[in-house]
Phi, psi and omega in degrees: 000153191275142164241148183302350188264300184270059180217111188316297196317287180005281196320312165265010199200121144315341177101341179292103212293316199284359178290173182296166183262165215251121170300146143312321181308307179314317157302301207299314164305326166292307166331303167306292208332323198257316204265077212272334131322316167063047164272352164109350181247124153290134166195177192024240189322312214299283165021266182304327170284314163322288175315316195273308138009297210240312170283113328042291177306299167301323204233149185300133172348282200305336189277315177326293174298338152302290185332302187272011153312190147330315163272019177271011158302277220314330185253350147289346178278301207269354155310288179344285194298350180284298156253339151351042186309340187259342173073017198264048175037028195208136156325095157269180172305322177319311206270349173302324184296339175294301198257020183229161195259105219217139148342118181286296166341299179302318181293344172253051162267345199233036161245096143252098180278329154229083130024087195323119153347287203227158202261027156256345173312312198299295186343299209298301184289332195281317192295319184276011171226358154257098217288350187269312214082030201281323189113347188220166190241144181251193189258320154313306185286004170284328188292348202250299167332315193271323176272067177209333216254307171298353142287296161313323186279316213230049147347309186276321219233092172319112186258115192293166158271341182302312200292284114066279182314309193289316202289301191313314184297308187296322165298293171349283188281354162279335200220353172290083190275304172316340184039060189258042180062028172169159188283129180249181215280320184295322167316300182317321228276332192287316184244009158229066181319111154244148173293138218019092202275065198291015192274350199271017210253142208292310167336300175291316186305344197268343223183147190255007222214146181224139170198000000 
């Protein structure tokens, strides 16, 4: 059982709706804690360490201990079924980004409620910002990319160039899984969801260039 010094979530977050939202950096740390393989998925155990985490965090002691009982299949299935948006038994980021009280801008990078039709749509948006032709989005053009997607969503909410700087670093390290400094077309594909997603097919995963 979790005690507070060893409950990660803690550190950053009290469990509180009315507490402050969680800095990009803050995400990405919680985020590390759990995907502890750092394969890009919360899944099987991480799961289970997350959750029981996080009611640690929400629920009065005595409730806490109920919780992770007996009945803590039975609430992981309806964890699952809540946020799993893809049903594949496994947490992404996308959807980690749903339950925790996170910068509301950084939080819209990742409310894509429909999904791109075709992986020529993605073609389309990925050739106007990768501006070299490089095969990658590099940190500028990610940079360009992200203040273009956060100007469209956030009408109301002036996006900073610091924040900008920060919001580009923090993608970098969530979805750069080789971590050469910049996006090949299967990473992106990973924070811009299409449906039957061939950018997901091991050929793009090898290589940033399509030809």
């Amino acid at each position: 059982m979790f005690g507070k010094m060893q409950n990660g979530l803690a550190q950053f977050w009290n469990g509180s709706v009315n507490s402050s939202t969680l800095t990009a950096a803050e995400f990405i740390k919680i985020w590390e804690i759990f995907d502890s393989d750092g394969n890009g998925f919360l899944e099987g155990e991480e799961i289970d360490q997350f959750l029981k985490q996080f009611l640690a965090t929400v629920l009065p002691e005595d409730t806490y201990y109920t919780a992770v009982g007996k009945g803590f299949l039975s609430l992981k299935r309806s964890f699952l079924e809540t946020f799993d948006d893809n049903g594949d038994g496994r947490i992404e980021i996308t959807e980690m980004a749903k339950l925790l009280p996170t910068d509301e801008n950084f939080l819209l990078l990742f409310r894509f409620s429909n999904p791109l039709e075709s992986s020529v749509e993605f073609m389309k948006i990925w050739n106007r910002y990768d501006a070299d032709g490089s095969g990658f989005l590099e940190a500028n053009e990610l940079r360009n990319f992200l203040r273009d997607l956060l100007t469209d969503a956030s009408k109301s909410n002036e996006v900073t160039e610091d924040q900008l700087i920060e919001y580009t670093d923090m993608i970098l390290q969530m979805f750069d899984s080789n971590k050469d400094g910049k996006l090949q077309l299967s990473e992106m594909s990973r924070l811009l969801p299409v449906k039957e997603n061939f950018l997901e097919r091991q050929i793009f995963k090898d290589s940033g260039t399509v030809t």
